[in-house]
N, C-alpha and C positions, 0 to 999 in steps of 0.2 A: 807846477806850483812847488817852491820849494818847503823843508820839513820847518822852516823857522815859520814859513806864513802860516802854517797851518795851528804853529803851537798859538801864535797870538791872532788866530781868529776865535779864541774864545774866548768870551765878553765876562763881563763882570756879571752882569745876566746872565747867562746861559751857564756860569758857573753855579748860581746862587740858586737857578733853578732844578739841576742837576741834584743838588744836594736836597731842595726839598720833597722832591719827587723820589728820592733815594732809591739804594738798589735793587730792591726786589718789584720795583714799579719797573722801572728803568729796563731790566732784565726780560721780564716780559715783552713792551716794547720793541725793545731791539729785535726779537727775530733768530739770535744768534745763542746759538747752543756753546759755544767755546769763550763767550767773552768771560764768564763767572770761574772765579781762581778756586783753588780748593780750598773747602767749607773749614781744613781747620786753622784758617789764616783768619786772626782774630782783634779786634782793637785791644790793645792795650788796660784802655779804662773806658767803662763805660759812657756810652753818648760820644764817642767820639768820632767824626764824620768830618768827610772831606773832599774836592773834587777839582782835579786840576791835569795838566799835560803829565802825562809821562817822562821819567828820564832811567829807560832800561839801564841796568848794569850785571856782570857774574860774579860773583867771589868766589872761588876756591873754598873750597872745606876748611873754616878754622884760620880764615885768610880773610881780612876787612881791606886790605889796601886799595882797592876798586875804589871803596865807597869813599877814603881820602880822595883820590883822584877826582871823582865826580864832580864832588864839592868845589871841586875850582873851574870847574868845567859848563855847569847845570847852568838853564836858564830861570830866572827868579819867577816864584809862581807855578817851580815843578813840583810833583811829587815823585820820590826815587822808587822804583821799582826793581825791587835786588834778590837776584837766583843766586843760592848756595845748593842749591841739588838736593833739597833739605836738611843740610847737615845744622843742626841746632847747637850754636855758642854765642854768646853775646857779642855779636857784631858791632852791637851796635847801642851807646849808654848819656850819660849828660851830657859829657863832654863833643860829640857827635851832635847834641841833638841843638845844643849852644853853638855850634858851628852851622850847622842846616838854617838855624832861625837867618842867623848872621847875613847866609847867602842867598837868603830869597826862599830855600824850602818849605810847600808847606806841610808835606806830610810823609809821611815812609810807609813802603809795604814791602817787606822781606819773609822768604819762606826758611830762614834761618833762624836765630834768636837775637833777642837783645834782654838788656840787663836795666839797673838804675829806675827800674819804674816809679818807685816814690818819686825822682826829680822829675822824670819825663809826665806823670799824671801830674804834678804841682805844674807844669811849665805847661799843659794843656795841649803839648805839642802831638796832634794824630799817630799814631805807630800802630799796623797791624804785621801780625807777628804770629808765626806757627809756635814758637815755646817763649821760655824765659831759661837762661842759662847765667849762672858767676861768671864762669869762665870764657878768657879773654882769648884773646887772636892775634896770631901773626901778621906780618904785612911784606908780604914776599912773591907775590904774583896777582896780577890783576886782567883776567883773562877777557872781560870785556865791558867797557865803557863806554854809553851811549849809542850801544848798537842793539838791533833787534836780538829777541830772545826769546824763550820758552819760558814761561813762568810757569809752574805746577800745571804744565799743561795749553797754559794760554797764552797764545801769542802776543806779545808785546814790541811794539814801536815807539822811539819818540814823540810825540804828540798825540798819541793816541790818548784819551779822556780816562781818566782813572777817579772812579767815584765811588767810596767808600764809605760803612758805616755800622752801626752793632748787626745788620742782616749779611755780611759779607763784602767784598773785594768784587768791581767789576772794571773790567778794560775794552770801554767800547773804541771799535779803529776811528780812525781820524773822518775818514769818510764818509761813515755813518753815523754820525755826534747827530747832526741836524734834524737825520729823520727821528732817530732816536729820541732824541727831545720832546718833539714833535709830537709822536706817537704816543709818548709818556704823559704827557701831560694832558691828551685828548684822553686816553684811559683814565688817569685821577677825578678827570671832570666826570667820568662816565660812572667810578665809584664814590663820587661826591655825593653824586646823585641815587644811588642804589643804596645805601646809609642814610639818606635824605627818608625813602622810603621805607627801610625799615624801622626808622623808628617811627612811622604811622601807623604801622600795624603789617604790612606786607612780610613774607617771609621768603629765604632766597631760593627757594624752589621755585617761588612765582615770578620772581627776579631774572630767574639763570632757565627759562623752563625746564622747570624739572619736576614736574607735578607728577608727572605719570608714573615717579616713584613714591608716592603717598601711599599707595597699598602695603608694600613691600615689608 
C-alpha cells in the first residue's frame, strides 16, 4: 500500500471524529506511549483544534526555506509538521499562513516559533507552536521535506493522523488510525455513561472500584 493511499483513506468521518473525541481521549486509546509530542507545543489561540494527515518536514535553526518548499509539494488536507530542533523564531507569520490556506493546508504544528498572531487568530487558521518570536529567518537550506522525522521526540510519517487541540499535539501512525478510533470512541461512550451516573448520585469510587479507599 502506497503512503498516498493511506493519506486519503481518511474520511471526512473519521476526520470529524478524531477531532471530537480529541486528544487526550484519543491518547489513551491508542496504547502508544510515543505518539504525544512535547507538552510545551501549544495552540496558538484558544479552541483551536484540528486533524488531518501529516506532511513531516526539518528547518535548520533560523532557516524557513523547508516550509516554502513544502508548500508546493504538500497534499491539500495536510497538516505540516515542522522540526527546528527547538530553535524558537518566527518561521513562520500571515504571509505563510495565506499561502497554506491557498494550498490546501489545514493546520501547522512546529517546535520552533511563529509570529503575526493577531492575523493568524483573525484568520482562525490552527497553529501549535513551542514560542512566539519577531524575529525573522533565513532561507538557505532545507534539510528535509516530506520525509520521516523526529518531532520532540515523536516519530513522524507522512500520513500518519495528526489531531490536535488546547489538550495537546498527538501523532497516531497510519496503521493504527482505525483501532485508535475505534477504541476512542468505545471509551467516550464508556465516560458518557460514568457522567450519566454521576450526576444520579454515584461517586467515582463506586465508578472506578475504588471503595476500599473510603477509610483512608
Amino acid at each position: 500500500m502506497t503512503m498516498a493511499t493511506e493519506i486519503e483513506r481518511y474520511s471526512r468521518e473519521q476526520l470529524e471524529l478524531a477531532r471530537k473525541l480529541g486528544t487526550s481521549t484519543l491518547y489513551e486509546a491508542s496504547g502508544l506511549t510515543t505518539c504525544a509530542t512535547d507538552i510545551a507545543i501549544r495552540p496558538v489561540w484558544a479552541g483551536a483544534s484540528v486533524a488531518g494527515p501529516a506532511y513531516p518536514l526539518e528547518c535548520s535553526p533560523g532557516d524557513n526555506l523547508a516550509i516554502h518548499i513544502a508548500l508546493e509539494k504538500v497534499s491539500r488536507g495536510s497538516i505540516l509538521v515542522v522540526s527546528t530542533g527547538g530553535f524558537v523564531a518566527g518561521y513562520w507569520g500571515e504571509v505563510l499562513t495565506v499561502a497554506a490556506e491557498a494550498a490546501g493546508v489545514v493546520g501547522l504544528v512546529i517546535d520552533g516559533g511563529v509570529r503575526d498572531i493577531a492575523a493568524i487568530t483573525a484568520r482562525g487558521f490552527p497553529v501549535f507552536t513551542r514560542g512566539i518570536s519577531m524575529r525573522g529567518t533565513i532561507k538557505a537550506s532545507a534539510p528535509s521535506v516530506g520525509k520521516h522525522i523526529s518531532f520532540t521526540g515523536t516519530p513522524v510519517s507522512e500520513g500518519d493522523l495528526v489531531v490536535a487541540d488546547d489538550d495537546g499535539v498527538l501523532v497516531i501512525p497510519a496503521l493504527q488510525v482505525r483501532f485508535t478510533l475505534e477504541h476512542g470512541q468505545k471509551r467516550a461512550e464508556k465516560e458518557a455513561l460514568m457522567m450519566a451516573s454521576l450526576q444520579q448520585g454515584k461517586s467515582t469510587l463506586e465508578l472506578m472500584g475504588l471503595t476500599q479507599w473510603r477509610s483512608v
